[in-house]
VOROPA-14285 format. One line per field, with one value per residue: residue in one letter; residue number from 0; x negated, z negated, y of N, C-alpha, C in turn. Coordinates in nm, 2 decimals. Atoms other than C-alpha are relative to their C-alpha. Last residue first. Layout:
% VOROPA-14285
residu	a:...
num	NUM:...
n.c1	X:...
n.c3	Z:...
n.c2	Y:...
ca.c1	X:...
ca.c3	Z:...
ca.c2	Y:...
c.c1	X:...
c.c3	Z:...
c.c2	Y:...
END
This chain:
% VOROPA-14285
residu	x:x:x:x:x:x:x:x:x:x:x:x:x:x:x:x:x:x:x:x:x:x:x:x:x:x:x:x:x:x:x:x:x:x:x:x:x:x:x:x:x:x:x:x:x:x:x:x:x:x:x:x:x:x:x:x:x:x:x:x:x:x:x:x:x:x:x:x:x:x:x:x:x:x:x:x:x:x:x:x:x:x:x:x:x:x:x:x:x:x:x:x:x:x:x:x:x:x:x:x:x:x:x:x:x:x:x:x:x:x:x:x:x:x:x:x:x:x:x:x:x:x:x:x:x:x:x:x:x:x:x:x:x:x:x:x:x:x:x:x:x:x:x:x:x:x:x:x:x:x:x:x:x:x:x:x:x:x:x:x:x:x:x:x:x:x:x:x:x:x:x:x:x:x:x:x:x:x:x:x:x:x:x:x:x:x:x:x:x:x:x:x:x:x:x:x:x:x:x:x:x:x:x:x:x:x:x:x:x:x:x:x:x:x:x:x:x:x:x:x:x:x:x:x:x:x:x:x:x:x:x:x:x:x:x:x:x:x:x:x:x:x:x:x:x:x:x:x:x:x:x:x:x:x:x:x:x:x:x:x:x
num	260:259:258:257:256:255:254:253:252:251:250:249:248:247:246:245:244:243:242:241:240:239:238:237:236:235:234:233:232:231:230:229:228:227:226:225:224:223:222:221:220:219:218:217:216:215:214:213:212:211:210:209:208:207:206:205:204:203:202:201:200:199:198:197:196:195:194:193:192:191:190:189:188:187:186:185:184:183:182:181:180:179:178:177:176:175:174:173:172:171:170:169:168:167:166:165:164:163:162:161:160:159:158:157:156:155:154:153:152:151:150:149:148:147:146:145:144:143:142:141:140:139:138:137:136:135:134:133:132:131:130:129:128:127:126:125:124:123:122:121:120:119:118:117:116:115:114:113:112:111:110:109:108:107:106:105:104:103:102:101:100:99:98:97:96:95:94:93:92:91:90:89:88:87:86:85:84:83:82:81:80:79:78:77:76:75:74:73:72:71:70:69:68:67:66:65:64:63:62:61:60:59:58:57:56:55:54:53:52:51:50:49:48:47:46:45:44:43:42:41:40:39:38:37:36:35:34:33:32:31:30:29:28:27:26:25:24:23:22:21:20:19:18:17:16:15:14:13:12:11:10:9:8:7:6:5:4:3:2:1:0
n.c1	0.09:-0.04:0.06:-0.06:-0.10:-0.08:-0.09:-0.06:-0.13:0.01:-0.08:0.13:0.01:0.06:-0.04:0.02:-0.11:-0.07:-0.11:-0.14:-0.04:-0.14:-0.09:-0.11:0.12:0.07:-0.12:-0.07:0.06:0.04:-0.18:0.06:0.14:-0.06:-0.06:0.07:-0.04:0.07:0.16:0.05:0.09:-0.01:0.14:0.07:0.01:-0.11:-0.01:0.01:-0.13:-0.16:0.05:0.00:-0.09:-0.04:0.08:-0.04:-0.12:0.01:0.06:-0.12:-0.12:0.00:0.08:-0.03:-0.04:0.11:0.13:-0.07:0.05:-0.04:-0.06:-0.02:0.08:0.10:0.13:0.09:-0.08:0.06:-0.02:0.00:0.01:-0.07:-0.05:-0.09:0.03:0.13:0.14:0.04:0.04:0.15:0.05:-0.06:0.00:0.19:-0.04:-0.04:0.10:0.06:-0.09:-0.02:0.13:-0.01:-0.08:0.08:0.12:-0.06:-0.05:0.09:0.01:-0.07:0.09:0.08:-0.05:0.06:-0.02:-0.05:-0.07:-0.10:-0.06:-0.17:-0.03:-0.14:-0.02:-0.04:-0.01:-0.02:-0.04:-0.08:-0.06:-0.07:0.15:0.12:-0.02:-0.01:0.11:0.03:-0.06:0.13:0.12:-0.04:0.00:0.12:0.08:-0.04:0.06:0.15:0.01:-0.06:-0.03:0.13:0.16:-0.03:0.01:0.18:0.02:-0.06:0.09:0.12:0.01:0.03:0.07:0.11:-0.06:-0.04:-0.08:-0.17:-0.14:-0.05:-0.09:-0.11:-0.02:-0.15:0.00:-0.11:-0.05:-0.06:-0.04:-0.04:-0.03:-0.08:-0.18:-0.02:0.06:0.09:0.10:0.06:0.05:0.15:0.17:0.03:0.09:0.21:0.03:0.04:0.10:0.13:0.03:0.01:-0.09:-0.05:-0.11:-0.10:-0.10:-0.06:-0.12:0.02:-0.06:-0.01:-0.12:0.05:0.04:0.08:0.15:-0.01:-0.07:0.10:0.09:0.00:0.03:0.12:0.04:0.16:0.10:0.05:-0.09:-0.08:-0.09:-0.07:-0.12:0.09:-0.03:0.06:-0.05:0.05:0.14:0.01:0.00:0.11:0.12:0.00:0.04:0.13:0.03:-0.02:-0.12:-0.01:0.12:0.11:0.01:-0.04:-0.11:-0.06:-0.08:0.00:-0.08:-0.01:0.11:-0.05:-0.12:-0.09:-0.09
n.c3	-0.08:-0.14:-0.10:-0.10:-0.08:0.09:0.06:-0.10:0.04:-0.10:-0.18:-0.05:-0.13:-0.04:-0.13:-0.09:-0.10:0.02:-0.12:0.02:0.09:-0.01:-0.05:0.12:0.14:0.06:0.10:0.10:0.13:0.07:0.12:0.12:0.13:0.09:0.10:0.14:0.10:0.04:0.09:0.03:-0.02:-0.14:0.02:0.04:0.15:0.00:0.02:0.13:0.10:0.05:0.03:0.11:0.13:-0.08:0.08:0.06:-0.01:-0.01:0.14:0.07:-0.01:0.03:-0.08:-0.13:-0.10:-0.04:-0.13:-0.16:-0.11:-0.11:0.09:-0.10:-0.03:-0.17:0.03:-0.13:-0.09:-0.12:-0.12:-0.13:-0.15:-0.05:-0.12:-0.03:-0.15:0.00:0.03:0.15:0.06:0.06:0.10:0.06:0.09:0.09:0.12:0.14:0.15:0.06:0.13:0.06:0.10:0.11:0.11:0.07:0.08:0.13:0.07:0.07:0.05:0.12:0.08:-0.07:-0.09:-0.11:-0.14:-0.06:0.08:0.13:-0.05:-0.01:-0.13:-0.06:-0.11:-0.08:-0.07:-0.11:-0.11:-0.15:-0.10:0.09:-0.01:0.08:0.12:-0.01:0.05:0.12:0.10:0.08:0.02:0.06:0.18:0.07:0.01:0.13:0.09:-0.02:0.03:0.13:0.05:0.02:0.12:0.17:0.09:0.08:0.13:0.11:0.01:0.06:0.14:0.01:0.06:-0.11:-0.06:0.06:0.12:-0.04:-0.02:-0.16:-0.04:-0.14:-0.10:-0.09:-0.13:-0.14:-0.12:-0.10:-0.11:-0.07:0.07:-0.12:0.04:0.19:0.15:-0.02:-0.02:0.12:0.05:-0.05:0.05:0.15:-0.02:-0.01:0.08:0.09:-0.03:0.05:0.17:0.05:0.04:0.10:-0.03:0.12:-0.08:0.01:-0.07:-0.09:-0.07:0.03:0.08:0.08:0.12:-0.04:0.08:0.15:0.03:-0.08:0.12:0.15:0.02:0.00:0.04:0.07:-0.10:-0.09:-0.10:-0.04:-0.12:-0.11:-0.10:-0.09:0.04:0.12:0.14:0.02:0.00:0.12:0.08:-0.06:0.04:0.17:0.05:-0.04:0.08:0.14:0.03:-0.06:-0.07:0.00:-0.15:-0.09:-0.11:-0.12:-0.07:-0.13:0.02:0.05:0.03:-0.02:0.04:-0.08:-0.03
n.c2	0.06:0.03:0.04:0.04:-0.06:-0.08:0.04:0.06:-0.04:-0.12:-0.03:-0.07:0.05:-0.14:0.03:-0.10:-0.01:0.15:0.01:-0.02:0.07:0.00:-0.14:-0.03:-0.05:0.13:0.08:-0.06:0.00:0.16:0.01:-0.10:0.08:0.09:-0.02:-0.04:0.09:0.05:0.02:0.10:0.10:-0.01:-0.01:-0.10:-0.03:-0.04:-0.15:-0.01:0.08:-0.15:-0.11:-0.04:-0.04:-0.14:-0.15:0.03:-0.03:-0.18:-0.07:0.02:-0.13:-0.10:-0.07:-0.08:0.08:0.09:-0.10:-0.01:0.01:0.13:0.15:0.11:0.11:-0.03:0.03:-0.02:-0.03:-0.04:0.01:-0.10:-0.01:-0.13:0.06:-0.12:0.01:-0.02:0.10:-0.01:-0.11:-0.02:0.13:0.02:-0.11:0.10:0.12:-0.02:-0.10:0.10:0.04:-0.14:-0.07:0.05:-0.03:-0.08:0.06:0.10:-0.09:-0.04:0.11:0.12:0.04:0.09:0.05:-0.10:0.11:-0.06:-0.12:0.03:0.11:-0.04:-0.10:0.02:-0.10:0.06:-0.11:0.03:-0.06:0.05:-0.11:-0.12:-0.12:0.02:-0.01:-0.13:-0.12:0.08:-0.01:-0.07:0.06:0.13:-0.05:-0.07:0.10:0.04:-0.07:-0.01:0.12:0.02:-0.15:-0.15:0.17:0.06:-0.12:-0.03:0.07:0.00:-0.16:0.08:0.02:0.19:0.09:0.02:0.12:0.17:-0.02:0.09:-0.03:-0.02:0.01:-0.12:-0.04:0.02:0.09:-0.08:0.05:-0.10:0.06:-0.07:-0.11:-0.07:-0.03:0.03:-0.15:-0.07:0.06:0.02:-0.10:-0.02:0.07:-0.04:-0.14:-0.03:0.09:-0.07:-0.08:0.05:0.03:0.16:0.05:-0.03:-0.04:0.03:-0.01:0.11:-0.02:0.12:0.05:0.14:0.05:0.06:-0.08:-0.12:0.06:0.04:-0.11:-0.07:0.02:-0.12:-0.16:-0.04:-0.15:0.00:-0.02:0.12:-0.02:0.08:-0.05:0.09:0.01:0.16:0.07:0.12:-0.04:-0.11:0.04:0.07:-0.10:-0.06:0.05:-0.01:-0.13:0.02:0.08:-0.09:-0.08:-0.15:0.00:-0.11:-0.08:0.07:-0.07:0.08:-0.01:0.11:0.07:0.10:0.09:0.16:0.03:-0.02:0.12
ca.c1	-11.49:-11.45:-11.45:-11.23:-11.43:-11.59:-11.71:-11.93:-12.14:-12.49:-12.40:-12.59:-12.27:-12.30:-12.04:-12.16:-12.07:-12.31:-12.52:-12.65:-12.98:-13.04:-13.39:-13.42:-13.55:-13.35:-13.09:-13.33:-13.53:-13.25:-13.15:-13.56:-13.51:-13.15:-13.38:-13.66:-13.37:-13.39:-13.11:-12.90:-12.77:-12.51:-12.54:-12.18:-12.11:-12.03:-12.38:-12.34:-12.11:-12.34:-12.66:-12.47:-12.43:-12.76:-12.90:-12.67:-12.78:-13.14:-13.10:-12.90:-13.18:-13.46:-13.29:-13.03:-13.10:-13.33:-13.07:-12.83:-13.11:-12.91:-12.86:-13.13:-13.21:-13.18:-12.90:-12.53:-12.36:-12.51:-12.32:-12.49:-12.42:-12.44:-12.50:-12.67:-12.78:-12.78:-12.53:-12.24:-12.30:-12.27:-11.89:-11.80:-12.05:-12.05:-11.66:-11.78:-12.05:-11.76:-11.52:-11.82:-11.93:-11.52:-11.52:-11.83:-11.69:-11.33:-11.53:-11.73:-11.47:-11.23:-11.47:-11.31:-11.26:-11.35:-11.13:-11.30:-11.48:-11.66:-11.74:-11.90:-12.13:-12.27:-12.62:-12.59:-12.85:-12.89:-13.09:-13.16:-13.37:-13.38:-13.60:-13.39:-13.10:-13.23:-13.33:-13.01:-12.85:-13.09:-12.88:-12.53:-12.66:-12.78:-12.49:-12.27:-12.48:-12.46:-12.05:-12.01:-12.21:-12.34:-12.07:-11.81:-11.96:-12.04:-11.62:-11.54:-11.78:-11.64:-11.30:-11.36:-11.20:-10.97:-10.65:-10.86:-10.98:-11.27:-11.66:-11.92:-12.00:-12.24:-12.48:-12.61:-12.91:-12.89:-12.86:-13.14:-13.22:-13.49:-13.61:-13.70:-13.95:-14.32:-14.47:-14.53:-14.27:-14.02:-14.02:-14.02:-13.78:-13.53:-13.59:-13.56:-13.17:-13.13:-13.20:-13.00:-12.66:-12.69:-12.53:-12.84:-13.04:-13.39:-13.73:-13.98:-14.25:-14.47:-14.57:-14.83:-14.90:-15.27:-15.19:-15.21:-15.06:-14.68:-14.70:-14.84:-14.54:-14.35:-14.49:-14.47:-14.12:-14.03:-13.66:-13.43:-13.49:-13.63:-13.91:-14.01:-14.18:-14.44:-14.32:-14.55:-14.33:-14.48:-14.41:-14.05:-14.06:-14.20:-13.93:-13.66:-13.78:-13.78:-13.40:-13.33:-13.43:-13.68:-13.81:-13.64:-13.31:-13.29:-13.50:-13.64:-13.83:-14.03:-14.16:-14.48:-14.42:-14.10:-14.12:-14.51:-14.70
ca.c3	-5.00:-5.23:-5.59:-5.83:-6.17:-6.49:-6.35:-6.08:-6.33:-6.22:-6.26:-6.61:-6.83:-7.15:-7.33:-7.68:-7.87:-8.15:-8.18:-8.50:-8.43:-8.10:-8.18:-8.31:-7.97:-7.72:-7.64:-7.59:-7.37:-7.19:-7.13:-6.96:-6.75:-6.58:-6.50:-6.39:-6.12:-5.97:-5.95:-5.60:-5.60:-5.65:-6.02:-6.00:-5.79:-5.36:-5.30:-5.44:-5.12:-4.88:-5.04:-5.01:-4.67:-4.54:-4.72:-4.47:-4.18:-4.26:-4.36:-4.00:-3.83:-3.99:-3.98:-4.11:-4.34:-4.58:-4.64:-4.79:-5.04:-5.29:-5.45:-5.22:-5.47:-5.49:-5.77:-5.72:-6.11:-6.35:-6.64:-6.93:-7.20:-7.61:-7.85:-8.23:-8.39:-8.78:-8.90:-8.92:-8.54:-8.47:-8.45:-8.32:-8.09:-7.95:-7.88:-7.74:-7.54:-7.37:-7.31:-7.04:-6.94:-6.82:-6.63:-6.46:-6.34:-6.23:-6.03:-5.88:-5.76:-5.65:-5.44:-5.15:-5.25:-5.59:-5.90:-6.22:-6.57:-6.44:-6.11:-6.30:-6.37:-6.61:-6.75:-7.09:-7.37:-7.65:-7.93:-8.21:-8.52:-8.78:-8.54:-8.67:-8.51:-8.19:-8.22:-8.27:-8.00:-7.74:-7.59:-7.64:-7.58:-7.22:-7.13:-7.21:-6.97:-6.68:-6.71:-6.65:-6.33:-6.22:-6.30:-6.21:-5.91:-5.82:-5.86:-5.63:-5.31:-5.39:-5.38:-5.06:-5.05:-4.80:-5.03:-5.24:-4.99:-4.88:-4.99:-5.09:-5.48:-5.49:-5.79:-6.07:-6.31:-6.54:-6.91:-7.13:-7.46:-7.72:-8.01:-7.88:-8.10:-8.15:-7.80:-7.56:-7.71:-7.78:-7.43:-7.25:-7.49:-7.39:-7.01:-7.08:-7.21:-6.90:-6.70:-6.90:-6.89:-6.52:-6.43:-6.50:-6.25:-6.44:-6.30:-6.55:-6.53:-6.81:-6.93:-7.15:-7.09:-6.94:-6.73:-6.45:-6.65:-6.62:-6.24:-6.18:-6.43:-6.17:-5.87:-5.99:-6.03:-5.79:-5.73:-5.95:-6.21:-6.55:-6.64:-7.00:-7.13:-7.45:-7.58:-7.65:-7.47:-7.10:-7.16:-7.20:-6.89:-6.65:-6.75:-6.74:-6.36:-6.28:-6.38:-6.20:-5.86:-5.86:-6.02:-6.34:-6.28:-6.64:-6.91:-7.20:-7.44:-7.70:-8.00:-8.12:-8.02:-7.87:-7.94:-7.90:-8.20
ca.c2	18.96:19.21:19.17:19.38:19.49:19.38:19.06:19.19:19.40:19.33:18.96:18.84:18.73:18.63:18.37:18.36:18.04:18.14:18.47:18.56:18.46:18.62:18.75:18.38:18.28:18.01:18.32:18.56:18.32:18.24:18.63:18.67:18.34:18.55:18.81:18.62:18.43:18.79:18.96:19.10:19.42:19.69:19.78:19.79:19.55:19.57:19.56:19.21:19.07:19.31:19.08:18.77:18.83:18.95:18.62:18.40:18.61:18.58:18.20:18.17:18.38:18.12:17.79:17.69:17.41:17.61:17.89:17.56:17.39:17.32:17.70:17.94:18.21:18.59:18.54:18.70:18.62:18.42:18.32:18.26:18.04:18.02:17.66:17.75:17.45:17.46:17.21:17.51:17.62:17.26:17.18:17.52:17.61:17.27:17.39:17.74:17.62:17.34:17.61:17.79:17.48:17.37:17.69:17.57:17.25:17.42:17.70:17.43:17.16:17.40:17.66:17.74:18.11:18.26:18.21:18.40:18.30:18.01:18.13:18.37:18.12:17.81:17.79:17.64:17.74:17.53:17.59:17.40:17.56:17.30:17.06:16.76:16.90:16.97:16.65:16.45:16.66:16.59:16.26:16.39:16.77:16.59:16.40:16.68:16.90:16.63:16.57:16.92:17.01:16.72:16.41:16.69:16.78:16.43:16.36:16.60:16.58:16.15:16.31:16.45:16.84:16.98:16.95:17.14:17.46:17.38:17.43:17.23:17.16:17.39:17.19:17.17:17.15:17.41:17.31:17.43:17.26:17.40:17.25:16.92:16.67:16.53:16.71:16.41:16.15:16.40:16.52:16.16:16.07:16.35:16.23:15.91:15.97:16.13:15.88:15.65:15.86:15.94:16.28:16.45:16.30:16.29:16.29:16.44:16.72:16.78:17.15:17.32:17.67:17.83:18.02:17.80:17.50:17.66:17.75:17.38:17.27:17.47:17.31:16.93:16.97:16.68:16.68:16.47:16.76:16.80:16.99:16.95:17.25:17.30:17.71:17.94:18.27:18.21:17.87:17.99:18.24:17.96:17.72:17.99:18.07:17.69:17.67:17.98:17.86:17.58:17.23:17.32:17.19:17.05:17.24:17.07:17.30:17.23:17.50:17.60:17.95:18.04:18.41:18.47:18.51
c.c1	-0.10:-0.02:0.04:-0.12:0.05:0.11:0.08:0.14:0.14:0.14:0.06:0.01:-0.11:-0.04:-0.07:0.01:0.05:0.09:0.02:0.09:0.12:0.04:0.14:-0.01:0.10:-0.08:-0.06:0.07:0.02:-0.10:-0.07:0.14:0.05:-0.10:0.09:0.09:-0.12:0.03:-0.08:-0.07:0.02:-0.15:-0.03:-0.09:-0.03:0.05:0.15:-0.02:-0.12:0.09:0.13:-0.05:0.04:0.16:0.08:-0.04:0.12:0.18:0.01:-0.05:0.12:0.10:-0.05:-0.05:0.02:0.07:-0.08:-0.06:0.07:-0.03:0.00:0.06:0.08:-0.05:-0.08:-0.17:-0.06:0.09:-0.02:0.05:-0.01:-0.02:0.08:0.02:0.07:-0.05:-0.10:-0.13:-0.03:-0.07:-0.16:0.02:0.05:0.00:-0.10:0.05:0.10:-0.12:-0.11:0.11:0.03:-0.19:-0.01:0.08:-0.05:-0.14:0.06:0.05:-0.13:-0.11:0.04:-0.04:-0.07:0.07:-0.11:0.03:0.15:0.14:0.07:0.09:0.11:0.01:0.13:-0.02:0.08:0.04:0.07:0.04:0.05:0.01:0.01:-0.11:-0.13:0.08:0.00:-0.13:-0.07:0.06:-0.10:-0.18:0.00:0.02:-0.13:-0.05:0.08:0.02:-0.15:-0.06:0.12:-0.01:-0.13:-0.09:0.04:0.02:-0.15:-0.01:0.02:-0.07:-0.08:0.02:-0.01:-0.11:-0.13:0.00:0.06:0.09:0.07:0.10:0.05:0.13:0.14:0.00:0.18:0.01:0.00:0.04:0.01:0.10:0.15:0.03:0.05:0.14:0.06:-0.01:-0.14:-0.15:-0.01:-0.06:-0.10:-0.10:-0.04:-0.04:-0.16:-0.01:-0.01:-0.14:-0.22:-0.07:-0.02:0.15:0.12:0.13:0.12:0.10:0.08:0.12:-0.01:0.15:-0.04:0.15:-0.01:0.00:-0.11:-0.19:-0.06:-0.02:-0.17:-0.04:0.05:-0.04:-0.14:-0.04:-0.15:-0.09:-0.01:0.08:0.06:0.05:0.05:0.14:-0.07:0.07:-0.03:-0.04:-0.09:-0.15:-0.03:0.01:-0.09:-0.11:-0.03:-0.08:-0.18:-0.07:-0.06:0.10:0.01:-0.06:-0.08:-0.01:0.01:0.11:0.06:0.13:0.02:0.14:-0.03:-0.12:0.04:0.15:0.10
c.c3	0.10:0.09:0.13:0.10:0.09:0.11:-0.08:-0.09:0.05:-0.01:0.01:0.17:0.05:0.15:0.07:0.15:0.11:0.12:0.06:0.14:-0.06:-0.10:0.02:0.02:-0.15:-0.13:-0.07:-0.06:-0.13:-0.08:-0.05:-0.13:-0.15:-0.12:-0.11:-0.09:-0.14:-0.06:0.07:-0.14:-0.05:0.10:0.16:0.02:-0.03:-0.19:-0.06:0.03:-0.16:-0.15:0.05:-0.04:-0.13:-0.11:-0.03:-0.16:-0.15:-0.05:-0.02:-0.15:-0.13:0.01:-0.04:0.04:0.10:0.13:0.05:0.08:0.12:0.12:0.09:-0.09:0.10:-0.04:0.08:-0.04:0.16:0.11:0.08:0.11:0.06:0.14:0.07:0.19:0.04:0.14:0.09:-0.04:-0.21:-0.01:-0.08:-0.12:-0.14:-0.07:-0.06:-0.06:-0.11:-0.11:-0.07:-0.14:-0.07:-0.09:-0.12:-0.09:-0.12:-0.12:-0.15:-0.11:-0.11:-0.12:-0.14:-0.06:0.03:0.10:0.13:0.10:0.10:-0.08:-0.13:0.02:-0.01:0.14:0.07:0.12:0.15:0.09:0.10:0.06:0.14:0.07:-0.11:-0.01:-0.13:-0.15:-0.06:-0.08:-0.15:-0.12:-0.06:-0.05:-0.02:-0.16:-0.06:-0.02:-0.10:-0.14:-0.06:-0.07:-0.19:-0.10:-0.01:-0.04:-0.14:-0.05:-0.01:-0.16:-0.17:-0.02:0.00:-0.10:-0.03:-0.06:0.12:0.06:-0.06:-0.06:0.06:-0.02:0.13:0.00:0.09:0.11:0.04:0.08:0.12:0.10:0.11:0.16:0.10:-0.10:0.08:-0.01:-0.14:-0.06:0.03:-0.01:-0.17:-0.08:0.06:-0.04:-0.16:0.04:-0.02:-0.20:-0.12:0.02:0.01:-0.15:-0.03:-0.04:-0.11:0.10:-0.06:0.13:-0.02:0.09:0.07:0.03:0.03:-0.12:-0.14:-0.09:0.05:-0.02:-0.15:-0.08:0.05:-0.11:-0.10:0.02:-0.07:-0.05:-0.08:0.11:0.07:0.10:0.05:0.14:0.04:0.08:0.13:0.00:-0.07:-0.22:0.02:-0.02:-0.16:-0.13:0.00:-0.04:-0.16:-0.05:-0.02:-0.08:-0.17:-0.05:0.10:0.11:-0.04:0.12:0.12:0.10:0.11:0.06:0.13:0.02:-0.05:-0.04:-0.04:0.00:0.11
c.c2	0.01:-0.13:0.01:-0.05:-0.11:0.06:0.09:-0.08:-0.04:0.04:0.12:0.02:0.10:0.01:0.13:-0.04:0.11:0.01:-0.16:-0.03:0.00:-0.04:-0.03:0.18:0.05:0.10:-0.09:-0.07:0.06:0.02:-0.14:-0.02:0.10:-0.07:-0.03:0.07:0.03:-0.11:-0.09:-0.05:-0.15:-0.06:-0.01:0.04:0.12:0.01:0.04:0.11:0.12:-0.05:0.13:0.13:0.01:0.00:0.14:0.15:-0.06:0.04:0.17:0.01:-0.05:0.12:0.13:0.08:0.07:-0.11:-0.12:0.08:0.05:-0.01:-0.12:-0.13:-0.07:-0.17:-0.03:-0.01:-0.01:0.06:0.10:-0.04:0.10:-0.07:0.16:0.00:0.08:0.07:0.06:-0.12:-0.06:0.11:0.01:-0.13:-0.03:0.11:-0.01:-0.06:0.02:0.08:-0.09:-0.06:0.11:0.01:-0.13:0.08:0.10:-0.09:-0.09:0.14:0.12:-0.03:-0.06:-0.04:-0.14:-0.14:0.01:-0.07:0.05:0.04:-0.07:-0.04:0.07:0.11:-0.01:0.11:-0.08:0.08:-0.07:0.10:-0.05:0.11:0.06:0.07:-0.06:-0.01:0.07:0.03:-0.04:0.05:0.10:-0.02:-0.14:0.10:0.04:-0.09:-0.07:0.08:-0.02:-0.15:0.02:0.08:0.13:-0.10:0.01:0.13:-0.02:-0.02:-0.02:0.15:-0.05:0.02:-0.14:-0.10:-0.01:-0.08:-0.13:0.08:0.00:0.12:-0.01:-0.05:0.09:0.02:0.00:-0.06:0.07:-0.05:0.06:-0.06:0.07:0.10:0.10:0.06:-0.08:0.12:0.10:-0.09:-0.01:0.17:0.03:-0.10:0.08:0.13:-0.05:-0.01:0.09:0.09:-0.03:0.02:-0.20:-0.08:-0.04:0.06:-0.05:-0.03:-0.18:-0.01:-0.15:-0.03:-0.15:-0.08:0.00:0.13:0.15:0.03:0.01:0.14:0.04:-0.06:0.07:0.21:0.05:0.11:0.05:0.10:-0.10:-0.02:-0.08:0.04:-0.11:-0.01:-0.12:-0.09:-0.11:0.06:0.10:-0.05:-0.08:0.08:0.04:-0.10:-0.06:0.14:-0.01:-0.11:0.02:0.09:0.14:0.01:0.07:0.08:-0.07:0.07:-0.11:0.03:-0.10:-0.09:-0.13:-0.08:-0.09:-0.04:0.04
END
């Protein structure tokens, strides 16, 4: 038996990046996948069916109630119920300093990046309680935990993910449903498409510098978005079972010391 056997996953920002990893590693691990993103996540239910898992993809922008609302019906509907939530759809936010920032940038990062993963417990809540093993797994960020430059609307979003696990923690740890986070530190992906708009040197050159920026960690790299997947699946399996409101961060050590710029 594989970890997540028999169970149903709905994971938001699955059609790449990290969110596309943890849908790959979950259907790795027996579980049926929802992939939920406003971009087409035909290639990682592809991914999925090629070795033989069971995956449908949905379109679902997280900060709209109804959508997402059909996205949890589209996964009860096709497997019989939700076990397994996983918030990561978000986005960048831009950056500025404040008084720089649009308040329309502003107020989608907050509909995204907060607003989006309370809309989605709201709406899979009712399952993940009627499964008897609920999971929820938020993806948040260092950024949550720590100020970084320029970056108002997404540091403030992802700090409020990080309080928000350990409230749901708190109300629905005792009915059954156990609600942790990860926050991701320097992750070898392309968030929002920005490498992909500039070209090949300016992708290089972008790359280049996240990669000095995370030599400068302990561990003194980049991850993988498989290594963040492999924590989500720990967290969605009952190998974590004792662990509630957990705030776990997967960033090569970057939050125990002094960052450089």
């Amino acid at each position: 038996m594989t970890r997540l056997e028999g169970r149903v996953a709905l994971v938001t920002g699955a059609a790449g990046g990290i969110g596309a990893a943890i849908a790959v590693a979950m259907a790795a691990e027996g579980a049926r996948v929802v992939v939920a993103d406003v971009k087409n996540g035909g290639a990682t239910v592809a991914t999925i069916e090629a070795t033989g898992g069971q995956a449908l993809a949905v379109a679902c922008d997280v900060a709209d109630p109804a959508q997402v609302e059909a996205a949890v019906a589209a996964a009860v509907d096709a497997y019989g119920g939700l076990d397994v939530l996983v918030n990561d759809a978000g986005i960048s936010g831009g950056s500025g300093l404040a008084h720089e920032v649009e308040v329309e940038d502003w107020l989608r990062t907050v509909a995204v990046n907060l607003t989006g993963p309370f809309l989605c417990v709201r709406a899979a809540m009712p399952h993940l309680l009627a499964s008897g093993r609920g999971r929820v797994v938020n993806i948040a960020s260092t950024y949550g935990v720590v100020g970084a430059p320029q970056a108002a609307a997404y540091c403030a979003t992802k700090g409020g993910v990080v309080n928000l696990t350990r409230q749901l923690a708190v109300d629905y740890g005792p009915l059954g449903v156990r609600v942790n986070a990860i926050l991701p530190g320097y992750i070898d992906t392309d968030m929002g498409g920005y490498r992909a708009g500039l070209g090949p040197e300016g992708a290089a050159a972008a790359n280049a510098r996240r990669n000095a920026a995370a030599g400068l960690q302990p561990l003194g790299r980049q991850a993988g978005a498989e290594e963040v997947a492999s924590v989500a699946v720990f967290l969605a399996s009952d190998e974590s079972s004792f662990m509630t409101g957990a705030i776990v961060p997967v960033d090569g050590g970057c939050t125990t010391t002094f960052r450089h710029p």
